[in-house]
C-alpha positions as CSV (number, residue, x, y, z in Angstrom):
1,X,27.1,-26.9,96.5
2,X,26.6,-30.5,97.0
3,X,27.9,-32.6,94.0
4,X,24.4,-33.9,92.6
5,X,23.6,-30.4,92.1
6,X,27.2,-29.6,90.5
7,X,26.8,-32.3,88.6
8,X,23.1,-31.4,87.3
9,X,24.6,-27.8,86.4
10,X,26.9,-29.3,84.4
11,X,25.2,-31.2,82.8
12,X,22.4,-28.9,81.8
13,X,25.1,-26.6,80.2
14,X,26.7,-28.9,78.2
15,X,22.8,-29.8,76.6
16,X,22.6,-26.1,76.2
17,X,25.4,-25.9,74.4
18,X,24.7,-28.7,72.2
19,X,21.4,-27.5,71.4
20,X,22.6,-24.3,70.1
21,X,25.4,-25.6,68.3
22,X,22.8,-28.2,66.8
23,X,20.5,-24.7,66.0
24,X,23.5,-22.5,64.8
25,X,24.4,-25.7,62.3
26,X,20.9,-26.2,61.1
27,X,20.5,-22.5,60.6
28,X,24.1,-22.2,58.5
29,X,23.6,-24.9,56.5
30,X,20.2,-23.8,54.8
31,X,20.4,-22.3,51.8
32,X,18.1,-19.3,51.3
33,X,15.2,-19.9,49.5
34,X,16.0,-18.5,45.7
35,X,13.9,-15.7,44.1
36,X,10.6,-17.4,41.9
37,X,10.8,-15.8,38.0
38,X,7.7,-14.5,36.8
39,X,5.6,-17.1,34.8
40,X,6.1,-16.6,30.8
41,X,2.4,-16.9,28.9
42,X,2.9,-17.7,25.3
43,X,-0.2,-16.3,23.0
44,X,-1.6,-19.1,21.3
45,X,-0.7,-19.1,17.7
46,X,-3.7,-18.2,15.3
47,X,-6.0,-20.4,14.3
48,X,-5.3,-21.6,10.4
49,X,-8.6,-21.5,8.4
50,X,-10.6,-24.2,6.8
51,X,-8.5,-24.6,3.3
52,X,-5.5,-24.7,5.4
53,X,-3.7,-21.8,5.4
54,X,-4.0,-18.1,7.6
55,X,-6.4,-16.1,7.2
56,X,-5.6,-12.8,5.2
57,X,-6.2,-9.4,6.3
58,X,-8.5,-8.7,3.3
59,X,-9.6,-11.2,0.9
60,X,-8.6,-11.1,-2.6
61,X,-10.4,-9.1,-5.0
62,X,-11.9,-7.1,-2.4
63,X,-12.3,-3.5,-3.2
64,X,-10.6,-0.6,-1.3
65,X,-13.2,2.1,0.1
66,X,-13.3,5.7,-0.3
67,X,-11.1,8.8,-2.6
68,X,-7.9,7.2,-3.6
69,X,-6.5,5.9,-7.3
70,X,-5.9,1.9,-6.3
71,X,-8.2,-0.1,-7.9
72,X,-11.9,-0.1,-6.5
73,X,-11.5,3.7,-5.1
74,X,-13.5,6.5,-6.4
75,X,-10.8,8.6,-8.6
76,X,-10.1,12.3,-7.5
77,X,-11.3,14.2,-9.7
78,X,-9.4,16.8,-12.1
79,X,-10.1,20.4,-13.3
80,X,-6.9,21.0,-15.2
81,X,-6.1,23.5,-18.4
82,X,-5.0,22.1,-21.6
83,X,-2.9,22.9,-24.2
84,X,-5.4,24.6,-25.8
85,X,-5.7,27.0,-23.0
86,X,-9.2,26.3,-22.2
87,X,-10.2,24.0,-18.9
88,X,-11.3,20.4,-18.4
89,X,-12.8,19.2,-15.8
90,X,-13.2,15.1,-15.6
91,X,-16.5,15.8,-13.3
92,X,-18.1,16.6,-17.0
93,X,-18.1,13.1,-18.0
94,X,-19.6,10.8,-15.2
95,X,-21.1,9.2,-18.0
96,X,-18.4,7.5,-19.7
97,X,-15.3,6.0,-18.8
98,X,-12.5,8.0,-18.4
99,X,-8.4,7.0,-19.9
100,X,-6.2,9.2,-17.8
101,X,-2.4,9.1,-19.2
102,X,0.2,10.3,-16.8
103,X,3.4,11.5,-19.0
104,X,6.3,13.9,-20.0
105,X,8.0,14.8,-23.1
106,X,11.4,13.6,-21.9
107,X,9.8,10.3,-21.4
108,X,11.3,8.1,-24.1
109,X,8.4,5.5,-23.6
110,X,5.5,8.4,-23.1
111,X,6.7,9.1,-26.8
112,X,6.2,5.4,-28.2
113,X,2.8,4.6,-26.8
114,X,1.1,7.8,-27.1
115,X,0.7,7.2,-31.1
116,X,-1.1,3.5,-30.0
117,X,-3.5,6.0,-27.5
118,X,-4.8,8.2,-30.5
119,X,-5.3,4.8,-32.4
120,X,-7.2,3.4,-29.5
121,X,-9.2,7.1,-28.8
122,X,-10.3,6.9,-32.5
123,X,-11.5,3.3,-32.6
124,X,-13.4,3.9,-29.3
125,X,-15.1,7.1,-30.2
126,X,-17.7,8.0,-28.2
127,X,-17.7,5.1,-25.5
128,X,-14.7,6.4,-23.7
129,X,-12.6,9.8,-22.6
130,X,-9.2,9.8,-23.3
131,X,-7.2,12.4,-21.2
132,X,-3.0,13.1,-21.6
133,X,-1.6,15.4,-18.6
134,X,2.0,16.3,-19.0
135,X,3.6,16.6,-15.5
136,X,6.0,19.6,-15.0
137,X,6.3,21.5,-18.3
138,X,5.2,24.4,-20.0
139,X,2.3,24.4,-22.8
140,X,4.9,25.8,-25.5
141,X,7.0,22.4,-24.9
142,X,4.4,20.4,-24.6
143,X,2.8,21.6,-28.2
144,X,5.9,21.5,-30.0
145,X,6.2,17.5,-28.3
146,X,2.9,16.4,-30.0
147,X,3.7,17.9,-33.0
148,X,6.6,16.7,-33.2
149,X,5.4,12.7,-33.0
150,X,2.4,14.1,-35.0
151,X,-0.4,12.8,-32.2
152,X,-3.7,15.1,-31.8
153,X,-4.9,14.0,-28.2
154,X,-6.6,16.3,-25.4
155,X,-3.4,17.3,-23.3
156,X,-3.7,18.9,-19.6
157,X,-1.0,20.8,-17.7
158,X,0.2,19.9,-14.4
159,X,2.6,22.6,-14.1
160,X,3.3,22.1,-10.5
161,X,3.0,18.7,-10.1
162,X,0.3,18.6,-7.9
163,X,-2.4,16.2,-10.3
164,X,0.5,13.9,-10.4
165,X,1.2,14.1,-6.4
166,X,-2.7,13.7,-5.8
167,X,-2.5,10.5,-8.1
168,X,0.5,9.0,-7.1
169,X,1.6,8.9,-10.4
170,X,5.4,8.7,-9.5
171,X,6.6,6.2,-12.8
172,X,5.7,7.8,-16.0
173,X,4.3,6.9,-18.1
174,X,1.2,4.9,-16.2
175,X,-2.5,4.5,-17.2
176,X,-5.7,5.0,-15.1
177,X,-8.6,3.4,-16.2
178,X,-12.2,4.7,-15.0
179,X,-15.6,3.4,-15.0
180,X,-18.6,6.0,-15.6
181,X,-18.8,5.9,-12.0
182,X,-15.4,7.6,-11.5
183,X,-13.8,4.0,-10.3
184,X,-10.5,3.3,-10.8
185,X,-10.8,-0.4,-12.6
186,X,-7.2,-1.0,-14.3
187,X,-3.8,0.5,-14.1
188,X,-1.4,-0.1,-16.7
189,X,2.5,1.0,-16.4
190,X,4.3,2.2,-19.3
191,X,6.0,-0.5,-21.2
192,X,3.3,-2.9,-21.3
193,X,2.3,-4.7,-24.5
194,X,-0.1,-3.5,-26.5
195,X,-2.4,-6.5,-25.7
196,X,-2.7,-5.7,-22.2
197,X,-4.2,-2.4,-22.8
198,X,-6.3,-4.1,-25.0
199,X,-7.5,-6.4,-22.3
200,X,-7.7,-3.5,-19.9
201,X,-10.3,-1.3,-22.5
202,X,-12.0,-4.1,-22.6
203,X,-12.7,-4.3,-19.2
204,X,-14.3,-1.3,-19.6
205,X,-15.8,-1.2,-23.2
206,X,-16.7,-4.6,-24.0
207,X,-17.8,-4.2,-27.1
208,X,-14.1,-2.8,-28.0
209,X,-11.8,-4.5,-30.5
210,X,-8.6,-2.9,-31.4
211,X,-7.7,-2.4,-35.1
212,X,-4.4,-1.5,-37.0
């Protein structure tokens, strides 16, 4: 081989060589290209209303729908036997409003306010339907309990429990006031002054004014 050529040999070798060292080093020395993360949407806050503040799920004072005892819900109704032995049903009086007292004899506050109910019954008359139902005991117990605090109301048995299930008339004593309609229009827990069950026959007999 003449030397030119050698020398051109050579020469193209070493280029080679630099030119893959030169791709080897730029190949190395890239980092690979790092996984993207998911883009994070953020819902938009809601919108406040026009007095400033969020808007409720239910506005106030808006009645609840259907069979239930809140207030604004048709009451369920009850067929229950008294003390009397005879049978009540509260379907007979659609037109008047109904005073349903949840209670028991071992109730130390049942005992205090059922003497203000019989005061209330006999100032009201004929413009409203006062109803006692014991929960859980027998009539004998039940008799000898009125009796004994000297109280003549109309007293159902629930002997089972079930009215007072139905209800959800769990803290005794409680109050259930109805409009002719069957509407459950105030509920008053035991231990509540006498004024507030005042205000809340009221609410239903206007024309009532309670009198020692």
């Amino acid at each position: 081989m003449r030397l030119p050529d050698y020398l051109g040999v050579i020469g193209a070798l070493i280029v080679g060589g630099v030119l893959t060292v030169l791709l080897l080093a730029s190949t190395l020395g890239t980092p690979a290209p790092l996984p993207t993360r998911p883009a994070i949407t953020i819902p938009p806050l809601p919108t406040q209303s026009g007095n400033g503040s969020l808007p409720s799920a239910l506005p106030t004072g808006t009645p609840n729908s259907g069979v239930g005892t809140a207030i604004g819900q048709i009451a369920p109704t009850i067929r229950v036997t008294l003390t009397d032995g005879s049978l009540m049903d509260t379907s007979d009086f659609g037109d008047l409003p109904i005073w349903i007292n949840f209670m028991a004899t071992w109730c130390p506050q049942c005992a205090t306010e059922l003497p203000m109910v019989e005061r209330f019954e006999g100032q009201l008359k004929d413009q409203m339907t006062v109803l006692v139902i014991d929960v859980g005991e027998d009539r004998s117990v039940v008799r000898d309990f009125m009796r004994a605090i000297e109280v003549d109301l109309t007293v159902g048995l629930d002997h089972d429990g079930s009215i007072q299930a139905q209800w959800a008339a769990n803290a005794l004593p409680v109050h259930y006031m109805l409009d002719a309609d069957g509407v459950v229009r105030q509920i008053v827990y035991g231990g509540a002054p006498e004024e507030t069950f005042i205000q809340a026959v009221t609410v239903l007999v206007p024309e009532f004014s309670a009198t020692d």
